[in-house]
C-alpha positions as CSV (number, residue, x, y, z in Angstrom):
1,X,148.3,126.8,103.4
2,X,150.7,129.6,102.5
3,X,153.3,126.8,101.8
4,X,151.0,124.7,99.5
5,X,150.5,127.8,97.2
6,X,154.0,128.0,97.4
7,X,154.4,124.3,96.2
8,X,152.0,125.1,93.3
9,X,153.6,128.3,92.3
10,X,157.5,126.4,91.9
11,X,155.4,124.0,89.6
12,X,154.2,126.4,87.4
13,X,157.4,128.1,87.3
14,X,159.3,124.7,86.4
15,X,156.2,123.9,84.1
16,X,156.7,127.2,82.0
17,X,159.7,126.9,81.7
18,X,160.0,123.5,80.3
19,X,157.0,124.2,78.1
20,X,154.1,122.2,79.8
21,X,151.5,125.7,78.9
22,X,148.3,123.8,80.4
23,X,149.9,122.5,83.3
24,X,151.1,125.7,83.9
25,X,148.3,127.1,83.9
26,X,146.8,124.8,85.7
27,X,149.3,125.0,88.6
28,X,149.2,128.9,88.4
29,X,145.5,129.0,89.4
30,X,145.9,126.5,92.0
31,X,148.3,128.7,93.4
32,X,146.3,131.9,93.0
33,X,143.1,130.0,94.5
34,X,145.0,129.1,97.4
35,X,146.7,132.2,98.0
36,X,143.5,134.3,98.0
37,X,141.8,131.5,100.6
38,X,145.1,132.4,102.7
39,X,144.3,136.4,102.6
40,X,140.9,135.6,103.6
41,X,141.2,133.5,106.6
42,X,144.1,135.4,107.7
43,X,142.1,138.7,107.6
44,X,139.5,137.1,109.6
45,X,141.3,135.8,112.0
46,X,143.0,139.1,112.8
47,X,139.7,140.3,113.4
48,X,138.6,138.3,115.3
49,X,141.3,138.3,117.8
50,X,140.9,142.0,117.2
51,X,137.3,141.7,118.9
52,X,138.5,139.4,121.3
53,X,140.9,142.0,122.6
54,X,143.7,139.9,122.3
55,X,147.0,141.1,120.4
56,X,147.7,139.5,116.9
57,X,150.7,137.0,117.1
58,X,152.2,137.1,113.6
């Protein structure tokens, strides 16, 4: 997931800087969108191997 956001964040980039503004855009919240849902279900899944007992393999 962390590499999809990725992929969506180089498009932006390339989309600025060619002057596509709305696809920019566009791209840049994708990316954001799928960052954030990264955070989250990394967060819980560190928990829950936290209440498991189990040590977090990163």
């Amino acid at each position: 997931m962390l590499g999809w956001a990725l992929t969506f964040l180089v498009i932006a980039l390339i989309a600025a800087v060619l002057g596509f503004g709305g696809i920019a855009g566009a791209a840049a919240g994708i990316a954001k969108v799928i960052f954030f849902i990264f955070i989250v279900l990394l967060v819980i899944s560190l928990l829950v191997n936290a209440l498991r007992g189990k040590s977090p393999r990163l």
